[in-house]
C-alpha positions, -999 to 999 in steps of 0.1 A, spaced: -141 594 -675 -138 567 -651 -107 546 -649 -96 512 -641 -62 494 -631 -47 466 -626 -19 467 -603 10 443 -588 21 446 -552 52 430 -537 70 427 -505 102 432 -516 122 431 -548 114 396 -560 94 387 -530 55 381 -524 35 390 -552 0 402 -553 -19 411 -587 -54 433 -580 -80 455 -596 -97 487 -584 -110 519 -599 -94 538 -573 -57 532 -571 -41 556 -550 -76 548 -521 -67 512 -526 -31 511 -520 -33 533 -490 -55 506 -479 -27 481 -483 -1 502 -466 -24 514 -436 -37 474 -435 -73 478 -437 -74 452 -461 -68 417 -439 -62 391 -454 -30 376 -478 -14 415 -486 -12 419 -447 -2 388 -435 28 389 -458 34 422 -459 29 431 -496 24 467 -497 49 480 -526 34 492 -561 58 481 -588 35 477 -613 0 491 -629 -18 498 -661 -48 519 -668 -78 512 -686 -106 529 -697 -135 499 -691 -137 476 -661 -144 450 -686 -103 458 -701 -89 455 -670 -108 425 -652 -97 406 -688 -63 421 -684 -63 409 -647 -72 375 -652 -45 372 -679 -18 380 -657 -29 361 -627 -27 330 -647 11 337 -657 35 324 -649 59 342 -616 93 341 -644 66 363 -668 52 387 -641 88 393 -631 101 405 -669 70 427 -671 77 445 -635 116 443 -642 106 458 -683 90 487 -665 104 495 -629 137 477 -634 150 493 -596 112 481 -582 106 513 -563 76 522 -550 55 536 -575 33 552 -549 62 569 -528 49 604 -541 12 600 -532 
């Protein structure tokens, strides 16, 4: 079974945040720290997984996206803090 996930990226520990959706994580974060993505991640440097959750439709997860995109940076903060309270790279081991 395929799976989904929606992911945040920082720069630092309560720096730049980036919130982002793929079926691939561990292809697309590479693609952050190797900066084949151009755009906003690269120009400010926001390479560092501190966050995901895993879903079993694309349909879950683009909701589940566009939910946290509209929060506010105080919420998005408590969730990544709730789970990954030292914000270490949770794609260190890949």
């Amino acid at each position: 079974m395929k799976s989904y996930y929606v992911y945040i990226l920082a720069s630092k520990r309560n720096g730049t945040l980036y919130i982002g959706l793929t079926n691939d994580l561990e292809r697309r974060i590479l693609e952050y720290k190797t900066k084949v993505v151009k755009g906003f991640t690269a120009k400010y440097d926001v390479n560092i997984l501190v966050y995901f959750e895993e879903f079993e439709s694309s349909m879950e997860a683009y909701t589940r996206e566009r939910q946290m995109k509209k929060w506010k940076r105080n919420w998005k903060l408590k969730l990544i803090e709730k789970g990954n309270p030292n914000w270490e790279d949770l794609s260190k081991e890949w």
